[in-house]
mmCIF file of the N, C-alpha and C atoms, coordinates in Angstrom:
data_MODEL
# 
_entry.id   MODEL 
# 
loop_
_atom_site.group_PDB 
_atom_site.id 
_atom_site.type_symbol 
_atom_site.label_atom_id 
_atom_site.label_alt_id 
_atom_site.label_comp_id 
_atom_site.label_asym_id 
_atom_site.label_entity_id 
_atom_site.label_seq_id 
_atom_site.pdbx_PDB_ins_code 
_atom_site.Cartn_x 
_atom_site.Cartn_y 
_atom_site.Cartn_z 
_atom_site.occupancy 
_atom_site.B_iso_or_equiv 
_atom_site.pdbx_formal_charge 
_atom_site.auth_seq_id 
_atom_site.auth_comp_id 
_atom_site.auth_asym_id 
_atom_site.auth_atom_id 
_atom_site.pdbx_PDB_model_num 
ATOM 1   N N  . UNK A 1 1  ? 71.985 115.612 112.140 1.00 0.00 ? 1  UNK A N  1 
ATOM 2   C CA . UNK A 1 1  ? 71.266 115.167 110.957 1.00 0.00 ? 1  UNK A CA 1 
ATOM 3   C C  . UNK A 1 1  ? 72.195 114.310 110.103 1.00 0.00 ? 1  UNK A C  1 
ATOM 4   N N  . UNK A 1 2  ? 71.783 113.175 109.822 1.00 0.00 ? 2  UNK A N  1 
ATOM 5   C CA . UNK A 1 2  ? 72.364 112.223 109.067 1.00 0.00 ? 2  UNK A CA 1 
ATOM 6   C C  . UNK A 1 2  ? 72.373 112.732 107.273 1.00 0.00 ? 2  UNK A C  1 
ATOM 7   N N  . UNK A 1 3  ? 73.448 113.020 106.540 1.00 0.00 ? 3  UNK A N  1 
ATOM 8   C CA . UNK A 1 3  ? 73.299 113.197 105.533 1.00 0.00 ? 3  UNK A CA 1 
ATOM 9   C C  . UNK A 1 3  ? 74.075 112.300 104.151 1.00 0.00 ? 3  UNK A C  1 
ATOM 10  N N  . UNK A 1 4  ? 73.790 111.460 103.659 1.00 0.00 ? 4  UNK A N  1 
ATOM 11  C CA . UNK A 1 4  ? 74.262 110.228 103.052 1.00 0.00 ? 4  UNK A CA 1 
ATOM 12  C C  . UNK A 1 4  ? 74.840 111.019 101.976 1.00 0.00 ? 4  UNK A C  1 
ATOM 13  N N  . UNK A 1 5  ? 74.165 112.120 101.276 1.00 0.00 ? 5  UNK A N  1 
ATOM 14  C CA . UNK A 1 5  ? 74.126 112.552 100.202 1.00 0.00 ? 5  UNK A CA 1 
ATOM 15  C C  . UNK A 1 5  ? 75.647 113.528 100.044 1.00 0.00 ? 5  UNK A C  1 
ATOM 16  N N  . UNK A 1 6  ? 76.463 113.419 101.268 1.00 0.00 ? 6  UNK A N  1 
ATOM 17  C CA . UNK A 1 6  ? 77.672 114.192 101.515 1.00 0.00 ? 6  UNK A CA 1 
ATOM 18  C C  . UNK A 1 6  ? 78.673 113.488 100.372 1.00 0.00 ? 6  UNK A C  1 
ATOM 19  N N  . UNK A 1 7  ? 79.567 114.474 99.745  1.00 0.00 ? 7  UNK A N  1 
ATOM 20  C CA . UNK A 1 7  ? 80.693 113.975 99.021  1.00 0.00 ? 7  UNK A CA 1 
ATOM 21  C C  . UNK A 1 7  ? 81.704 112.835 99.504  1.00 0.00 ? 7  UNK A C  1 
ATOM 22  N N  . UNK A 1 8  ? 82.361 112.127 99.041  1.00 0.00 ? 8  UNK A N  1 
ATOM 23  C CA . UNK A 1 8  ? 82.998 111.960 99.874  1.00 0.00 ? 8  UNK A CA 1 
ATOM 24  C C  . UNK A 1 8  ? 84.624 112.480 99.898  1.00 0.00 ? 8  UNK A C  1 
ATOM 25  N N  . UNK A 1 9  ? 85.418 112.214 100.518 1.00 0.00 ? 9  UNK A N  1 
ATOM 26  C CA . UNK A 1 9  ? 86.739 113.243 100.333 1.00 0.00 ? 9  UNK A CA 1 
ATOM 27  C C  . UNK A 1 9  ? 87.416 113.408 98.856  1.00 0.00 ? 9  UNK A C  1 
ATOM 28  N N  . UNK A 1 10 ? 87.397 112.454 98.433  1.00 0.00 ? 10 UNK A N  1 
ATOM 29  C CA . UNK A 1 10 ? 87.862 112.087 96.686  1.00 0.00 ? 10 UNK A CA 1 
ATOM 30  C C  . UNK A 1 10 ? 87.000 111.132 96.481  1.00 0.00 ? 10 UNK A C  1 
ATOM 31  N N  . UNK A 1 11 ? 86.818 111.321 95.190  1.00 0.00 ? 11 UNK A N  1 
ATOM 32  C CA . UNK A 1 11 ? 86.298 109.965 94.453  1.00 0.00 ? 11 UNK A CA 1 
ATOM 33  C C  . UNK A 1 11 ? 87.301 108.901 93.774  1.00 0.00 ? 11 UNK A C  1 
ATOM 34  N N  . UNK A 1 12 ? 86.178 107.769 94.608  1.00 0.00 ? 12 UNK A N  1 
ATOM 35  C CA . UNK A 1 12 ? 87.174 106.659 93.840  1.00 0.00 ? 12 UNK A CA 1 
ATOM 36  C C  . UNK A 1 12 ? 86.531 105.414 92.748  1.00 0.00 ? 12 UNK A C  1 
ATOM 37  N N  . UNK A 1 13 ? 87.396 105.289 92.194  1.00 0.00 ? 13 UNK A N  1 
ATOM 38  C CA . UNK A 1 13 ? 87.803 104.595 91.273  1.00 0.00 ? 13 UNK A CA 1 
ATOM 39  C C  . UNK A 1 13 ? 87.332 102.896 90.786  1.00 0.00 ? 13 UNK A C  1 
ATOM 40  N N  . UNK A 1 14 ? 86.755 102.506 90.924  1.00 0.00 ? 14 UNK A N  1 
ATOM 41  C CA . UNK A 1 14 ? 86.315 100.643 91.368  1.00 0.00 ? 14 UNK A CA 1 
ATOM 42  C C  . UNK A 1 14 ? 87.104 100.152 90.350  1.00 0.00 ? 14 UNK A C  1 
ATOM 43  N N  . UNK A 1 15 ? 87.641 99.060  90.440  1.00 0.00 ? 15 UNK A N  1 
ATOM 44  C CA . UNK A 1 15 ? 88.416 98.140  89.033  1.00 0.00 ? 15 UNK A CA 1 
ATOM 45  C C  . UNK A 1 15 ? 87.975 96.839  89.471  1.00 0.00 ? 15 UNK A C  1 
ATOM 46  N N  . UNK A 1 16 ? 87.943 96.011  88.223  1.00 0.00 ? 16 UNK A N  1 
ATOM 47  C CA . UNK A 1 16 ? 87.640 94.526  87.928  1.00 0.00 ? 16 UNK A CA 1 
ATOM 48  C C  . UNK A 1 16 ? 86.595 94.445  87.643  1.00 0.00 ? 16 UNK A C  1 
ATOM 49  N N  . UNK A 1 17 ? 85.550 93.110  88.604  1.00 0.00 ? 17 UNK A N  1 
ATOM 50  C CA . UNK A 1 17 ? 84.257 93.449  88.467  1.00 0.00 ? 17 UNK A CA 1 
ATOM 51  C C  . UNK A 1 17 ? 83.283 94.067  89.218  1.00 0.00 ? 17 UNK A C  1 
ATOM 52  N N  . UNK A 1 18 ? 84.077 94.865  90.011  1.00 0.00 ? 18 UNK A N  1 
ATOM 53  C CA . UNK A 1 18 ? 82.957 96.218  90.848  1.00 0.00 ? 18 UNK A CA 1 
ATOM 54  C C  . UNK A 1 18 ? 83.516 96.965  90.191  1.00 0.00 ? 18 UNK A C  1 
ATOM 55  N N  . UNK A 1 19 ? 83.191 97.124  88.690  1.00 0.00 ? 19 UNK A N  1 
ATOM 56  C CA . UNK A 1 19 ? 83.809 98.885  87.960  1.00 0.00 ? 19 UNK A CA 1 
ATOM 57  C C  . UNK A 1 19 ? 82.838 99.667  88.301  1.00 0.00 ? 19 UNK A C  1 
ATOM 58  N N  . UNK A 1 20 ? 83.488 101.262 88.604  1.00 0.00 ? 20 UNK A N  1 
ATOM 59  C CA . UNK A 1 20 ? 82.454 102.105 88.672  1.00 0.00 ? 20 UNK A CA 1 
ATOM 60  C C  . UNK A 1 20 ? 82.602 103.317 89.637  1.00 0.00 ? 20 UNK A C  1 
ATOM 61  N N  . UNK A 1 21 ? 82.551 104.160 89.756  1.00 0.00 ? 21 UNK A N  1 
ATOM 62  C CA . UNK A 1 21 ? 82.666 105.099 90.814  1.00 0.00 ? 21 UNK A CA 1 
ATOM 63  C C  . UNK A 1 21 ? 81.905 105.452 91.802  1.00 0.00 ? 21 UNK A C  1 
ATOM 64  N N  . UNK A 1 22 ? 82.403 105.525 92.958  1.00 0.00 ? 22 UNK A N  1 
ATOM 65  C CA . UNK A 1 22 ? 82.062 105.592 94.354  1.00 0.00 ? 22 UNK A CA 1 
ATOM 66  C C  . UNK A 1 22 ? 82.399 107.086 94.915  1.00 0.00 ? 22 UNK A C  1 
ATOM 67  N N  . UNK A 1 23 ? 81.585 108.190 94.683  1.00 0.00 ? 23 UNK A N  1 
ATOM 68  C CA . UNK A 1 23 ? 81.628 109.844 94.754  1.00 0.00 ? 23 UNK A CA 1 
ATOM 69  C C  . UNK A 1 23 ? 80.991 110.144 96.105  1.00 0.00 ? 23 UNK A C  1 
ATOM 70  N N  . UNK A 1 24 ? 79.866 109.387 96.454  1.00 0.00 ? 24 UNK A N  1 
ATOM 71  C CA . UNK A 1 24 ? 79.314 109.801 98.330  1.00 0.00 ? 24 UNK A CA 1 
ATOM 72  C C  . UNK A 1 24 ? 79.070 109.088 99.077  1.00 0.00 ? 24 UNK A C  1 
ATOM 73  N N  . UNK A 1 25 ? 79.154 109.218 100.207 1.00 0.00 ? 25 UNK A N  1 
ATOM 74  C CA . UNK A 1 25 ? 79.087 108.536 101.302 1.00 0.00 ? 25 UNK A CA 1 
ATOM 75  C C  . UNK A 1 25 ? 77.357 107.320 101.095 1.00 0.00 ? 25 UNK A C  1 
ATOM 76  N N  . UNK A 1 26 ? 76.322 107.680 100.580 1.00 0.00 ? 26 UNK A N  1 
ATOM 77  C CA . UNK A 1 26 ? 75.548 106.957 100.368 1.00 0.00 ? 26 UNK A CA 1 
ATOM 78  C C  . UNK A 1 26 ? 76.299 105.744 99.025  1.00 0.00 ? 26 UNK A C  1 
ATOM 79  N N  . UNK A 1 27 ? 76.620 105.868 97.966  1.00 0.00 ? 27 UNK A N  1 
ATOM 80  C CA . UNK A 1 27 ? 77.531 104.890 97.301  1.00 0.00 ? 27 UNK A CA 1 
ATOM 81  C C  . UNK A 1 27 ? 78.343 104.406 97.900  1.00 0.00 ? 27 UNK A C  1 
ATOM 82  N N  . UNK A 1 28 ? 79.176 104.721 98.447  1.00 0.00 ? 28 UNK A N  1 
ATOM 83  C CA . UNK A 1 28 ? 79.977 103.900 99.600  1.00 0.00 ? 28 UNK A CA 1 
ATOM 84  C C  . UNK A 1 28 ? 79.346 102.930 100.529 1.00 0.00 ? 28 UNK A C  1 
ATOM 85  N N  . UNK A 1 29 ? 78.735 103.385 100.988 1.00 0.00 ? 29 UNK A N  1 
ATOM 86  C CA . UNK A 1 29 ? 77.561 102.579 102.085 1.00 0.00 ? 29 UNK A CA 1 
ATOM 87  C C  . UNK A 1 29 ? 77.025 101.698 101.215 1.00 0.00 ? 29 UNK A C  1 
ATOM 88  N N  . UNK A 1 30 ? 76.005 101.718 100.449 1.00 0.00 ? 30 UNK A N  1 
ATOM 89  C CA . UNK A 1 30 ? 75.764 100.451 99.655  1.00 0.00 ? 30 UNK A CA 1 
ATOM 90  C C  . UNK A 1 30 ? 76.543 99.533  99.268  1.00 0.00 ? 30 UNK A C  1 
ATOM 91  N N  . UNK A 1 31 ? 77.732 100.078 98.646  1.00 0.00 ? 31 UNK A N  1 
ATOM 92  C CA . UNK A 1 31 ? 78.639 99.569  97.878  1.00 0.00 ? 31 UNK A CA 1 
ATOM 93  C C  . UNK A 1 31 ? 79.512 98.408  99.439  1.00 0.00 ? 31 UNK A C  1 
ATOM 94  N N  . UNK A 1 32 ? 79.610 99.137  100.140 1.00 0.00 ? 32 UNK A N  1 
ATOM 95  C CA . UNK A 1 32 ? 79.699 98.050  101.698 1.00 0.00 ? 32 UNK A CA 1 
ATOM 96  C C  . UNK A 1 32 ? 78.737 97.184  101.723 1.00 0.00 ? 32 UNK A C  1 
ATOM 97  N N  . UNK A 1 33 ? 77.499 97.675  102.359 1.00 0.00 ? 33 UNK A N  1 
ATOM 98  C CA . UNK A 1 33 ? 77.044 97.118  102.337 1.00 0.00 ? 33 UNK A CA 1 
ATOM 99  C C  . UNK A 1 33 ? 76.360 95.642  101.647 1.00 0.00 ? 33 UNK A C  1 
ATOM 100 N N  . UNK A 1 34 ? 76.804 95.834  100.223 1.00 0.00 ? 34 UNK A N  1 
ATOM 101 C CA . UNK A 1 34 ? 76.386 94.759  99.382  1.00 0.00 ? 34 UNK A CA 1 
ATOM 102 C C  . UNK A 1 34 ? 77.747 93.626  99.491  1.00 0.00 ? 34 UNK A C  1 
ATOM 103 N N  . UNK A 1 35 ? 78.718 94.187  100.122 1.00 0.00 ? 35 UNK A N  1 
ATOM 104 C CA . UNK A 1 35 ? 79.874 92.880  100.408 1.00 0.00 ? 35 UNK A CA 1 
ATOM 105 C C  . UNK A 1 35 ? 79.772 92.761  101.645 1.00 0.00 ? 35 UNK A C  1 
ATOM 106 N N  . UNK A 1 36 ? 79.228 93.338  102.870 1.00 0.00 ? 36 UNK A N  1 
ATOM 107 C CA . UNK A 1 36 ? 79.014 92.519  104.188 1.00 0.00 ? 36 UNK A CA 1 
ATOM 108 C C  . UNK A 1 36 ? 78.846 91.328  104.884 1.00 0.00 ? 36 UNK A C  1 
ATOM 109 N N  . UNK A 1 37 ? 78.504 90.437  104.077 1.00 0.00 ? 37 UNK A N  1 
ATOM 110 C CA . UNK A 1 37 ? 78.522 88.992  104.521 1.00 0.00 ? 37 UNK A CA 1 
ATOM 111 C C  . UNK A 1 37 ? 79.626 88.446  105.038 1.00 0.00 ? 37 UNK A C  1 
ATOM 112 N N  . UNK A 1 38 ? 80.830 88.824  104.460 1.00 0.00 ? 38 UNK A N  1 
ATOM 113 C CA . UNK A 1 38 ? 82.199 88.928  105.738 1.00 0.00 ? 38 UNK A CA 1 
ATOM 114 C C  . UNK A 1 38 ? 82.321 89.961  106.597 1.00 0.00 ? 38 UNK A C  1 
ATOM 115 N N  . UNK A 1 39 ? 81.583 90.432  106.761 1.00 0.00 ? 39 UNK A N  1 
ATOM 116 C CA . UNK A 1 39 ? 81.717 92.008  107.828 1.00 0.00 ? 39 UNK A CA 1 
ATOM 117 C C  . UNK A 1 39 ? 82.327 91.246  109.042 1.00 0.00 ? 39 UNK A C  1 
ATOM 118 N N  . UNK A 1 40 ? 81.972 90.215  109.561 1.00 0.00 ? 40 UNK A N  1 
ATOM 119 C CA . UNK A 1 40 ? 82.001 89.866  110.766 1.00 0.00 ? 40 UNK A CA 1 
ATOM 120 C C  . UNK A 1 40 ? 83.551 89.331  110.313 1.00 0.00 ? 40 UNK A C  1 
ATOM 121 N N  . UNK A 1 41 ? 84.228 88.761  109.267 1.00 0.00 ? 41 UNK A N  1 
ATOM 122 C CA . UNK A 1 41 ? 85.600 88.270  109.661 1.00 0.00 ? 41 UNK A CA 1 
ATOM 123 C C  . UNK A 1 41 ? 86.620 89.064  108.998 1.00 0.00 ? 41 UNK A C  1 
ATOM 124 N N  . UNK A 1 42 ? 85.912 90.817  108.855 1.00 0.00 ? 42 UNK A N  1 
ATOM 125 C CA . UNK A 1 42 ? 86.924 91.437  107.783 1.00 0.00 ? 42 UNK A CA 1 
ATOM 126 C C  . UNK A 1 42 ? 87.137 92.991  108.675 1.00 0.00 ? 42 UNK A C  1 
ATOM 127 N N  . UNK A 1 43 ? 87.701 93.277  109.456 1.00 0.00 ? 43 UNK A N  1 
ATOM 128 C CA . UNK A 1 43 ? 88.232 94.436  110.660 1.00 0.00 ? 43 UNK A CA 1 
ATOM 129 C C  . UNK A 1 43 ? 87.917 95.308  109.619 1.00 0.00 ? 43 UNK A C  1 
ATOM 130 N N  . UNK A 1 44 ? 88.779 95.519  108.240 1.00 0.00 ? 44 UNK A N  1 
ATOM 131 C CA . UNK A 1 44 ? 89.121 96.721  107.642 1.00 0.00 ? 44 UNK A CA 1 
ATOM 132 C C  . UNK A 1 44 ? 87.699 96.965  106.994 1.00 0.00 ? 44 UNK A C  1 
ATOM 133 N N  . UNK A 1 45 ? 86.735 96.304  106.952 1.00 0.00 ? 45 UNK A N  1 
ATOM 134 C CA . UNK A 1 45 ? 85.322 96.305  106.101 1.00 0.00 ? 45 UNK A CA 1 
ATOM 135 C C  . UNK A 1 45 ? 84.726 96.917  107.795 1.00 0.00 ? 45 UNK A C  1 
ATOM 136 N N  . UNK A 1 46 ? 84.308 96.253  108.374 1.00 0.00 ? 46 UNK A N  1 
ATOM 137 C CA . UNK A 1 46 ? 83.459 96.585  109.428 1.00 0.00 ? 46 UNK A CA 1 
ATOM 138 C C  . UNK A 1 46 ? 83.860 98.066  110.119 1.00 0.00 ? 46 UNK A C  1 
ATOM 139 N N  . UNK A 1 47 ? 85.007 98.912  110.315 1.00 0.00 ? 47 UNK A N  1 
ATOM 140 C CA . UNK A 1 47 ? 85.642 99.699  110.540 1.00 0.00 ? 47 UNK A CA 1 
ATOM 141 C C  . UNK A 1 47 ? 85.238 101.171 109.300 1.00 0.00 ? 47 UNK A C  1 
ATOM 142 N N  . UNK A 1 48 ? 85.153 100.415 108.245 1.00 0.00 ? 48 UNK A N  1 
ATOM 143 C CA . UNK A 1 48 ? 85.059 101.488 107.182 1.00 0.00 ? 48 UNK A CA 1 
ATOM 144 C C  . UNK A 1 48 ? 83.396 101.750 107.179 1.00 0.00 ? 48 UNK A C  1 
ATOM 145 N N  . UNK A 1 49 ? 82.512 100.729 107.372 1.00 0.00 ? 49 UNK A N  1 
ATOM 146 C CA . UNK A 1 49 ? 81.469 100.818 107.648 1.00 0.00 ? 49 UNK A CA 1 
ATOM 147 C C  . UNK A 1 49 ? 80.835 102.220 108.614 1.00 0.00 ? 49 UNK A C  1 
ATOM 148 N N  . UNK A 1 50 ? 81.912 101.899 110.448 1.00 0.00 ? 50 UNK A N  1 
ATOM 149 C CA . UNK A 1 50 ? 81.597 102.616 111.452 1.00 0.00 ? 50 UNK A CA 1 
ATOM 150 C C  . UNK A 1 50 ? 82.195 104.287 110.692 1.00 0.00 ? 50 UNK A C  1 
ATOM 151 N N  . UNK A 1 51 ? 82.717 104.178 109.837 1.00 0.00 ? 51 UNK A N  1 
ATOM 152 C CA . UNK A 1 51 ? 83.796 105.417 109.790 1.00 0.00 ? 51 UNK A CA 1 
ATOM 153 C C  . UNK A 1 51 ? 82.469 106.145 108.734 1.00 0.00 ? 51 UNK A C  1 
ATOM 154 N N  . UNK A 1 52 ? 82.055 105.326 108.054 1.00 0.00 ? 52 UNK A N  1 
ATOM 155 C CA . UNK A 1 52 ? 80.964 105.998 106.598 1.00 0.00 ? 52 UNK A CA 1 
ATOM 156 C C  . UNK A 1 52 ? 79.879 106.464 107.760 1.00 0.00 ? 52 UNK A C  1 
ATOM 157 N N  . UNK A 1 53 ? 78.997 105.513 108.714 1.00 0.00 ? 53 UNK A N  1 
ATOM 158 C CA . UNK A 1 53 ? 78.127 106.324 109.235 1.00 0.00 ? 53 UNK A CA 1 
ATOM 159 C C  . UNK A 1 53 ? 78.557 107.138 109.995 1.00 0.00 ? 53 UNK A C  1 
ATOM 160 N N  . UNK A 1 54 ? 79.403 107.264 110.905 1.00 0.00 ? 54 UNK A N  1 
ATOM 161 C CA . UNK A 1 54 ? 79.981 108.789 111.362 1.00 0.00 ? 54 UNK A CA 1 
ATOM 162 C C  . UNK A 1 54 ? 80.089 110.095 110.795 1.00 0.00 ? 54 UNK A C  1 
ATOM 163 N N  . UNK A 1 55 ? 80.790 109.679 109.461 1.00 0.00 ? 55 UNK A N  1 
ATOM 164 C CA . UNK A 1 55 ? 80.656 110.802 108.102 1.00 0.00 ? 55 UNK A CA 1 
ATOM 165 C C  . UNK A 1 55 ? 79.127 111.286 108.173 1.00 0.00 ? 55 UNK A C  1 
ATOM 166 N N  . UNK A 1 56 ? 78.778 110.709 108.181 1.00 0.00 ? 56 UNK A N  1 
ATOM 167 C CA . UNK A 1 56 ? 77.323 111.126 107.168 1.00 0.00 ? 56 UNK A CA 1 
ATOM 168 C C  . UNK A 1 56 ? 76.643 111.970 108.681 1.00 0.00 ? 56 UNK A C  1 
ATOM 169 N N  . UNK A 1 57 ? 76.901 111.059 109.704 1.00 0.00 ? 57 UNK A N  1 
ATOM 170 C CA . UNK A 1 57 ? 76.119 111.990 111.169 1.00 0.00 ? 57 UNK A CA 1 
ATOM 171 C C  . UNK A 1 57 ? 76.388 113.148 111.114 1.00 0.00 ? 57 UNK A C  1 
ATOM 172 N N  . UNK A 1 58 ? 78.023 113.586 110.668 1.00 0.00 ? 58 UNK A N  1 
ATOM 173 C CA . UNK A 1 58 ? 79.191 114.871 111.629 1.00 0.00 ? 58 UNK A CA 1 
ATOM 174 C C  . UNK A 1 58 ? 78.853 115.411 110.324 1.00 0.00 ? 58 UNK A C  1 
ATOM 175 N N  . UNK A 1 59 ? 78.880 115.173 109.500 1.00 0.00 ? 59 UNK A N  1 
ATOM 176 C CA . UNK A 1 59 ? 79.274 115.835 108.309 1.00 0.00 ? 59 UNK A CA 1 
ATOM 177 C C  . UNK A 1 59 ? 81.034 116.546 108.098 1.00 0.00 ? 59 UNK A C  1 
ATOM 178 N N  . UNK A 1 60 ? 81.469 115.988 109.344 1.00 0.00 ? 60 UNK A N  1 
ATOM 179 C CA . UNK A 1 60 ? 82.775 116.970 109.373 1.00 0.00 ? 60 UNK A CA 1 
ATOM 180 C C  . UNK A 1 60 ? 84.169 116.749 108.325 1.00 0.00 ? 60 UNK A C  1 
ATOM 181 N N  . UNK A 1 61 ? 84.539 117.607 107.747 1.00 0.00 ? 61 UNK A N  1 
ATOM 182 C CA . UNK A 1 61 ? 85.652 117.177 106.969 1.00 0.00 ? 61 UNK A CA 1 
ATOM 183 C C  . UNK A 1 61 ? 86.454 115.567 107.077 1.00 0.00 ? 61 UNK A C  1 
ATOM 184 N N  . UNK A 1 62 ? 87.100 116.164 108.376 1.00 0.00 ? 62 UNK A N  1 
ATOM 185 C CA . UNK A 1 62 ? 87.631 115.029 109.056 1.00 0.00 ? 62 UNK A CA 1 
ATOM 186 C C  . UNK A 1 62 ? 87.069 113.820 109.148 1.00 0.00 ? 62 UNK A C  1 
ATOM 187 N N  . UNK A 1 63 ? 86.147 113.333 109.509 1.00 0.00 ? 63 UNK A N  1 
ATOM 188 C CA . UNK A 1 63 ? 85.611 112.242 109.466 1.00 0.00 ? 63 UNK A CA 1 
ATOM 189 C C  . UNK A 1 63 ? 85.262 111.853 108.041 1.00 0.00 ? 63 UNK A C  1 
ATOM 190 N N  . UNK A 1 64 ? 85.090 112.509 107.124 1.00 0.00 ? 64 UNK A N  1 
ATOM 191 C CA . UNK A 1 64 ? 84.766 112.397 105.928 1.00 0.00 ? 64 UNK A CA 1 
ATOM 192 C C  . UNK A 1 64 ? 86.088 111.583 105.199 1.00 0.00 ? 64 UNK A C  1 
ATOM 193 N N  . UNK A 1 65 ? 87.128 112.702 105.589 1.00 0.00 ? 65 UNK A N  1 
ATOM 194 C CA . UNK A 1 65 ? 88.402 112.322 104.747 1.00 0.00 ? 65 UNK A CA 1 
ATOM 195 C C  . UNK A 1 65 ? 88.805 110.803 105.386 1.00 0.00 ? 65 UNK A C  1 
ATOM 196 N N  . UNK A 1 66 ? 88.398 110.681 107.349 1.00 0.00 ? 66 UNK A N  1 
ATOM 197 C CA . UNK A 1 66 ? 89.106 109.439 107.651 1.00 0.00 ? 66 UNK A CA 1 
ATOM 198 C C  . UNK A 1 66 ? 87.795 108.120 106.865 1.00 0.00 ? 66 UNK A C  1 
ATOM 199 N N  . UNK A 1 67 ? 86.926 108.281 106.488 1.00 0.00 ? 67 UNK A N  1 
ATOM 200 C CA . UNK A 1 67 ? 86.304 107.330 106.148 1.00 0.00 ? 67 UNK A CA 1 
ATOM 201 C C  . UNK A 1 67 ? 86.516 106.773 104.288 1.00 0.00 ? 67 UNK A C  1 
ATOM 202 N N  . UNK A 1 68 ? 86.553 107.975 103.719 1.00 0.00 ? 68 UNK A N  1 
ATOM 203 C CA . UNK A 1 68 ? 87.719 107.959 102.474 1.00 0.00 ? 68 UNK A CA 1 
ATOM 204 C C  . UNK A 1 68 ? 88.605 107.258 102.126 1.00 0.00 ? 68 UNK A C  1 
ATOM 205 N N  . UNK A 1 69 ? 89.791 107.273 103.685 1.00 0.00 ? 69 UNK A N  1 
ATOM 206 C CA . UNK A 1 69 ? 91.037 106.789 103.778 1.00 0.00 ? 69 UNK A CA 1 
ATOM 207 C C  . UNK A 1 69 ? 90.662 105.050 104.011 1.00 0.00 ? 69 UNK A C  1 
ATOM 208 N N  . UNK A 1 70 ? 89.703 104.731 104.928 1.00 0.00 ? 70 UNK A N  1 
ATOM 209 C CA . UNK A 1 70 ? 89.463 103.463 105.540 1.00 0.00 ? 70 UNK A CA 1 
ATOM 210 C C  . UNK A 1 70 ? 88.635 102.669 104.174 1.00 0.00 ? 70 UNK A C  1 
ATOM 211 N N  . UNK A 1 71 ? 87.760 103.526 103.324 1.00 0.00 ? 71 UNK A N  1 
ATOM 212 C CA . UNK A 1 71 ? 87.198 102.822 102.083 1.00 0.00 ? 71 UNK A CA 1 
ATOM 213 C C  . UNK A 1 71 ? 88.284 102.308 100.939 1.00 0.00 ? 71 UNK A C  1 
ATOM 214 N N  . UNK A 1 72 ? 89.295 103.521 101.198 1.00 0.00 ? 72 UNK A N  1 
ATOM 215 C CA . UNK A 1 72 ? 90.376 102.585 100.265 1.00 0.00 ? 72 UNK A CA 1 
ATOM 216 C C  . UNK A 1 72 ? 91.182 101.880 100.727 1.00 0.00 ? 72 UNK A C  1 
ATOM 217 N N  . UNK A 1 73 ? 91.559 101.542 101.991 1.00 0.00 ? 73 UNK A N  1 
ATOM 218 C CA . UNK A 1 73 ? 92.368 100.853 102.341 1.00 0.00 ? 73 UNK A CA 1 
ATOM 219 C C  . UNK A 1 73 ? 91.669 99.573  102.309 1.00 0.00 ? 73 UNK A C  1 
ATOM 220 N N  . UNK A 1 74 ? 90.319 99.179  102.390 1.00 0.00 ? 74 UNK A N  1 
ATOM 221 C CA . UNK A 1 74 ? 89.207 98.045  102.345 1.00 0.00 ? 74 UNK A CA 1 
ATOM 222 C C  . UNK A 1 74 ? 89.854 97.698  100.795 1.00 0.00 ? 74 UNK A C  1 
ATOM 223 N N  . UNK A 1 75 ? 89.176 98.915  99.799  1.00 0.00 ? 75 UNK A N  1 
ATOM 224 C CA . UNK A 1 75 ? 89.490 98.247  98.334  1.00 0.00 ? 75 UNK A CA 1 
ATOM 225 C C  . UNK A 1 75 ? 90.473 98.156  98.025  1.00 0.00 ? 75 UNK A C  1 
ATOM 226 N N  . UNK A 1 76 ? 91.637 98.300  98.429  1.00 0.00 ? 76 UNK A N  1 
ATOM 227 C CA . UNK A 1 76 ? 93.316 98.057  97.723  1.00 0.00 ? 76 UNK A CA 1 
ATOM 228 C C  . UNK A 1 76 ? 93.538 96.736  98.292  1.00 0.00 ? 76 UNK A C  1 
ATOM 229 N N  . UNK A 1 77 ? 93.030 96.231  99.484  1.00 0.00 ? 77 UNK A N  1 
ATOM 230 C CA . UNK A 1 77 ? 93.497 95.037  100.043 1.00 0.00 ? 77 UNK A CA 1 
ATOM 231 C C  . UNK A 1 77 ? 92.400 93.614  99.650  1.00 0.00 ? 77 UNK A C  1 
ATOM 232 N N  . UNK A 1 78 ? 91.445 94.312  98.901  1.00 0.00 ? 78 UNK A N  1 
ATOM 233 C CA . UNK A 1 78 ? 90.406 93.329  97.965  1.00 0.00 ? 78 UNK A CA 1 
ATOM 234 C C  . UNK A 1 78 ? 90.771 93.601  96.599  1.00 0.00 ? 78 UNK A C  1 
ATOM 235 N N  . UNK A 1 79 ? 91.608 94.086  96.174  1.00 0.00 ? 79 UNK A N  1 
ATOM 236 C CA . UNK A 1 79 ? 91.928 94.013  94.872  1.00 0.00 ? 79 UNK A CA 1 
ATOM 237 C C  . UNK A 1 79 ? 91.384 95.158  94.144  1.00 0.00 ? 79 UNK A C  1 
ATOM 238 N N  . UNK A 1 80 ? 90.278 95.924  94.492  1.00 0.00 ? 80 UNK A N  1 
ATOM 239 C CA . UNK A 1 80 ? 89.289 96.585  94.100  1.00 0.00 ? 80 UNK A CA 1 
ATOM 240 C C  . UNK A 1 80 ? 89.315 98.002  93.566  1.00 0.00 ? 80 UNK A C  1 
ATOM 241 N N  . UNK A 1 81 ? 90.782 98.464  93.969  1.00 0.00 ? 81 UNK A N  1 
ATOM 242 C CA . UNK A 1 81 ? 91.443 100.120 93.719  1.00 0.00 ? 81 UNK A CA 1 
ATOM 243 C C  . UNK A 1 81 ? 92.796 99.804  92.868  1.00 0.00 ? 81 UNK A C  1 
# 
């Protein structure tokens, strides 16, 4: 069972002009989703993508925390954390 509504490992933080907090895996996903138009020339975006819907399938810690890890490594290298 797919559950969007899962926490995600920590909450984070948005700075500039995506302020705002990103607390579950469904905010995350949008929040991707609405910058996807480089998905196709951005590894660390398209990757964090595969890692959020995995989360939400497994529900499992682990996948939770690695999709966490891959959402901030997306926003620190866009300026965004």
């Amino acid at each position: 069972m797919t559950d969007w509504k899962t926490p995600l490992a920590r909450s984070i933080t948005l700075r500039g002009r995506a302020s705002g907090t990103l607390s579950t895996l469904e905010e995350a996903g949008k929040f991707l989703l609405s910058r996807s138009q480089g998905v196709l020339r951005n590894d660390v975006l398209a990757h964090a993508m595969t890692l959020l819907m995995q989360a939400a399938e497994s529900e499992d810690p682990k996948d939770i925390a690695e999709a966490t890890t891959q959402l901030e490594r997306y926003l620190t290298a866009q300026k965004m954390q």
